[in-house]
N, CA and C of each residue as an Amber inpcrd file, in Angstrom:
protein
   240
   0.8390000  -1.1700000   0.0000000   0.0000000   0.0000000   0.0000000
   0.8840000   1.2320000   0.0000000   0.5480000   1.9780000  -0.9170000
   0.8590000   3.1210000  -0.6880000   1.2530000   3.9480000   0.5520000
   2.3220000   4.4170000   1.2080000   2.1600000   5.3550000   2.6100000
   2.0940000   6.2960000   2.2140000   1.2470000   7.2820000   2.9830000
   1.2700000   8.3730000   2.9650000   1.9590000   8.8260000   4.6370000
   2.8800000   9.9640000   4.0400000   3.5350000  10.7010000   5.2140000
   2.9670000  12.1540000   5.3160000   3.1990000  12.3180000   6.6280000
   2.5510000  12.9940000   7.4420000   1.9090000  14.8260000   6.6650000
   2.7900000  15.0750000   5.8800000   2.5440000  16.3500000   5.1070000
   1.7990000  15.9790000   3.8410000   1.7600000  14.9830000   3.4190000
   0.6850000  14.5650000   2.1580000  -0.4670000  14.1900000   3.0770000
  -0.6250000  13.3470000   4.1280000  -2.0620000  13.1760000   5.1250000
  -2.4630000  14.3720000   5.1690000  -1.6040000  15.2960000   5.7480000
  -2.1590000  16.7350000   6.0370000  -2.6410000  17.8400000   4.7980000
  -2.4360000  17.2310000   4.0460000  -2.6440000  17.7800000   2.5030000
  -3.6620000  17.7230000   1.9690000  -4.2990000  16.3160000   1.9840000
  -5.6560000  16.0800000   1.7590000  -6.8920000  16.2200000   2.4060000
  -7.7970000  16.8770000   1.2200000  -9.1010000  17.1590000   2.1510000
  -9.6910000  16.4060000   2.2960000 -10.9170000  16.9540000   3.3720000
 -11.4920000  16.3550000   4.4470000 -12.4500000  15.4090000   3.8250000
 -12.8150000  15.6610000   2.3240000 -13.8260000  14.7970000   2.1230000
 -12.7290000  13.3980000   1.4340000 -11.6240000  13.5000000   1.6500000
 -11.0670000  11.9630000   0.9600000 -10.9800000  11.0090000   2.1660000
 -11.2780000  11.4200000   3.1770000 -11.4820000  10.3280000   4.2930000
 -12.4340000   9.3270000   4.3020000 -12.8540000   8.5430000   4.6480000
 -13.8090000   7.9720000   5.2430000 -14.2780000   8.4200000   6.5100000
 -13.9650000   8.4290000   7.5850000 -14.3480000   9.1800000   9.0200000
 -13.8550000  11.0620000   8.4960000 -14.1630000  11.8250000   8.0990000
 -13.6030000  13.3860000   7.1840000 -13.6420000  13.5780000   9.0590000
 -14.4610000  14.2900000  10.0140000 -14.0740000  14.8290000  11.0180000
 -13.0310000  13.8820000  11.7190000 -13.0470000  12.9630000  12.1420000
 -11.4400000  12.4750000  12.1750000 -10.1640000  12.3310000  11.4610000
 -10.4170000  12.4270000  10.4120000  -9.5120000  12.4450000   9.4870000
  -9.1330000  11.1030000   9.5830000  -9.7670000  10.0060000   9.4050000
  -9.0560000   8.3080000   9.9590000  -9.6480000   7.8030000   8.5950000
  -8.9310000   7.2870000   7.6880000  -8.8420000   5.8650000   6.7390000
  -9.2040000   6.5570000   5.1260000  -7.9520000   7.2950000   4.8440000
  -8.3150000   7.7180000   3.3380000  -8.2540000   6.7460000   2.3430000
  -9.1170000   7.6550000   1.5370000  -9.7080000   6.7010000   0.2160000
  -9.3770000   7.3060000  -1.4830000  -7.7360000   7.4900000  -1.3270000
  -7.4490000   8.0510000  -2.5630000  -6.9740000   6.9790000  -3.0840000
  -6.7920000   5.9510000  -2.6980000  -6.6130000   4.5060000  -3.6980000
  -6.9270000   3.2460000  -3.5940000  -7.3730000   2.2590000  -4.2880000
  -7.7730000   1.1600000  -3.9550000  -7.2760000   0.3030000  -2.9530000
  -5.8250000   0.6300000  -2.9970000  -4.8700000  -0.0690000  -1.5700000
  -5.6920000   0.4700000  -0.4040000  -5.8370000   1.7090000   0.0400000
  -6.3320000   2.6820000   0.7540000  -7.9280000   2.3230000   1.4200000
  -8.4270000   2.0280000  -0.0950000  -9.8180000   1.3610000   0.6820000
 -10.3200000   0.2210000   1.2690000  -9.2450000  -0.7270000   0.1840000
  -9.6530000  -2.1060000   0.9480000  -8.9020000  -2.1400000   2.7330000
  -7.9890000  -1.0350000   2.9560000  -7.2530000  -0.8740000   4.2430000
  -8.6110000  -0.5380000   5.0200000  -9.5080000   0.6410000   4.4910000
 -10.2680000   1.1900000   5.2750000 -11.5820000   0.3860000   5.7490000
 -11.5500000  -0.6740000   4.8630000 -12.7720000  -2.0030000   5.3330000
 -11.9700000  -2.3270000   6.4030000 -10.7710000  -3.0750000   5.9260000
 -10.0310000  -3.4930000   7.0820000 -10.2760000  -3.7150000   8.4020000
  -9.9100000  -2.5120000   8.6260000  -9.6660000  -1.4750000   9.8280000
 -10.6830000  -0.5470000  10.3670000 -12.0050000  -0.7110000   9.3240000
 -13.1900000  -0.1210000  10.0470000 -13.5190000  -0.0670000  11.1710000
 -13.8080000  -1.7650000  12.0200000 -14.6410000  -1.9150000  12.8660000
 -13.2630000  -0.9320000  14.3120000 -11.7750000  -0.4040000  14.3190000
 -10.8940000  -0.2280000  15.2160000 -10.9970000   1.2610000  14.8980000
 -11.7050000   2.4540000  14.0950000 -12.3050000   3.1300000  14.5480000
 -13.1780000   3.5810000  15.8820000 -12.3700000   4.3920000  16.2460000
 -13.7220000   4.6640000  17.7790000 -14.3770000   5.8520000  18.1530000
 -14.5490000   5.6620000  19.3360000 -15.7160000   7.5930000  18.9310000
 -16.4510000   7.8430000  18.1830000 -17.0060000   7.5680000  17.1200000
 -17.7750000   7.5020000  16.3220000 -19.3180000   6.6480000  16.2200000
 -20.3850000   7.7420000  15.7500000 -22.1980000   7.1560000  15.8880000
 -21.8230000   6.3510000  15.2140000 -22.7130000   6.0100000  14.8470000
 -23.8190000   4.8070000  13.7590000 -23.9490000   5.7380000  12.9900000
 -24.4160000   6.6140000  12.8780000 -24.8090000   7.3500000  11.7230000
 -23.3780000   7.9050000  11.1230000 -22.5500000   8.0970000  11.7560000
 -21.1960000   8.4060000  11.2730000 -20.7940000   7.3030000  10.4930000
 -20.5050000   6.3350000  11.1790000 -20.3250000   4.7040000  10.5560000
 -21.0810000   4.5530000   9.0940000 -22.3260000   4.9590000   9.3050000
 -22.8100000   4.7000000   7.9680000 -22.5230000   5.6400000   6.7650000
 -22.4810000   6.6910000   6.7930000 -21.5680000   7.7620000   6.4680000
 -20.2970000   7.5300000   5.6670000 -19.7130000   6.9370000   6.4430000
 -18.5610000   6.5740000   6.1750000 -18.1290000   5.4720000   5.4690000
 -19.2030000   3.7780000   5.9780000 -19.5640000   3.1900000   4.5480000
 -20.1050000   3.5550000   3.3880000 -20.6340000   4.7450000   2.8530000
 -21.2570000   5.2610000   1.8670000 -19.9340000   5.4570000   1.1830000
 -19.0920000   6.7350000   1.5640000 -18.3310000   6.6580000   1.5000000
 -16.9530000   5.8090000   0.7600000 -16.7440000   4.8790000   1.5140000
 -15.9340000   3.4930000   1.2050000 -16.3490000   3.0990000  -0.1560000
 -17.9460000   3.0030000   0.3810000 -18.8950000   2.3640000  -1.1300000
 -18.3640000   2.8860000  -2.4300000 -18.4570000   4.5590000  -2.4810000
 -18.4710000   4.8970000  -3.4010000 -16.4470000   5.0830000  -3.7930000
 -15.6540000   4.7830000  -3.1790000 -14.4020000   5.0750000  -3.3540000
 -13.9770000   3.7800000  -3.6130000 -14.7120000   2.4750000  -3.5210000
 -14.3110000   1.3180000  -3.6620000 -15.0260000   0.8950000  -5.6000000
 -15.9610000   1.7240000  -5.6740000 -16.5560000   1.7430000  -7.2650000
 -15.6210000   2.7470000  -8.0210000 -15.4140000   3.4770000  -7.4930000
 -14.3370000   4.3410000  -8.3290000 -12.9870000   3.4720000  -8.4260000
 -12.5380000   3.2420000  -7.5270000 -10.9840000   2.5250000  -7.6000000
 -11.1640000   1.1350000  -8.3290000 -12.0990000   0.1660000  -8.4500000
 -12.7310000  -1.4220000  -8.9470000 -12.5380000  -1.9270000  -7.8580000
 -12.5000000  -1.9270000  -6.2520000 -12.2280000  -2.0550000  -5.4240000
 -13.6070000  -3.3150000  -5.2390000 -13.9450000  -4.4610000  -4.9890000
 -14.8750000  -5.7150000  -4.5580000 -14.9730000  -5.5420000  -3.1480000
 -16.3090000  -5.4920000  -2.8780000 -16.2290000  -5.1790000  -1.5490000
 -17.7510000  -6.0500000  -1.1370000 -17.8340000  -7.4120000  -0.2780000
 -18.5520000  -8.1520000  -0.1170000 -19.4590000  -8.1520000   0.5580000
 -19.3130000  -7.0250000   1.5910000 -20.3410000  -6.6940000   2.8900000
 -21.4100000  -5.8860000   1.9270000 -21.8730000  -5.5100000   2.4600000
 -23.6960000  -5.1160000   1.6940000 -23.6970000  -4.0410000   3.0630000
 -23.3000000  -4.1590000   4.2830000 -23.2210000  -2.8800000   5.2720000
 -21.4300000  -3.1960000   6.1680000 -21.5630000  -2.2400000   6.8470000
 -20.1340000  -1.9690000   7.8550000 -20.8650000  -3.1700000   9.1680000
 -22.2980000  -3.3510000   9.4680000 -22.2940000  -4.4560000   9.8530000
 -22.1250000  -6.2510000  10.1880000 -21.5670000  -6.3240000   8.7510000
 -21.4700000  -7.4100000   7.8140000 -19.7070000  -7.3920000   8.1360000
 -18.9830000  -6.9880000   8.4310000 -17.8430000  -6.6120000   8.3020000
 -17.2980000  -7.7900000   9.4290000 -16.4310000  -8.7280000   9.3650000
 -16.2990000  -9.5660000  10.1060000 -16.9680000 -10.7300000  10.0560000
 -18.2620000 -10.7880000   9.8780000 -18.9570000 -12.3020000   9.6920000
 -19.0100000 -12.7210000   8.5800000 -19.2520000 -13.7330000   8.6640000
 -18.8290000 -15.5470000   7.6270000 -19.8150000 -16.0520000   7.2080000
């Protein structure tokens, strides 16, 4: 995956996040998003309605990149 260091994180705006008021799990590349499924559920502080938000989000940055993404919600995320 791509790293991003600390002055390119700080570079990008708020809407390339997934969580944008935290600034936690950008989605400028397909490496990036399948990280941000990942690593969803270790997000914290954050509603449900944020969460969903933020899968919208994913959703739509995972259709842009060809990114396959199997869950149908951020609830789905973990189960078999």
């Amino acid at each position: 995956m791509a790293k991003l260091d600390a002055k390119a994180r700080d570079d990008l705006d708020d809407g390339t996040f997934a969580f944008p008021k935290e600034r936690k799990e950008p989605l400028e590349n397909a490496a990036h998003v399948r990280n941000a499924i990942a690593r969803f559920n270790q997000v914290t502080d954050v509603s449900d309605a944020e969460r969903d938000a933020a899968w919208k989000r994913i959703k739509a940055a995972a259709k842009k990149f060809d990114v396959t993404v199997h869950e149908h919600s951020w609830r789905d995320i973990g189960k078999a």
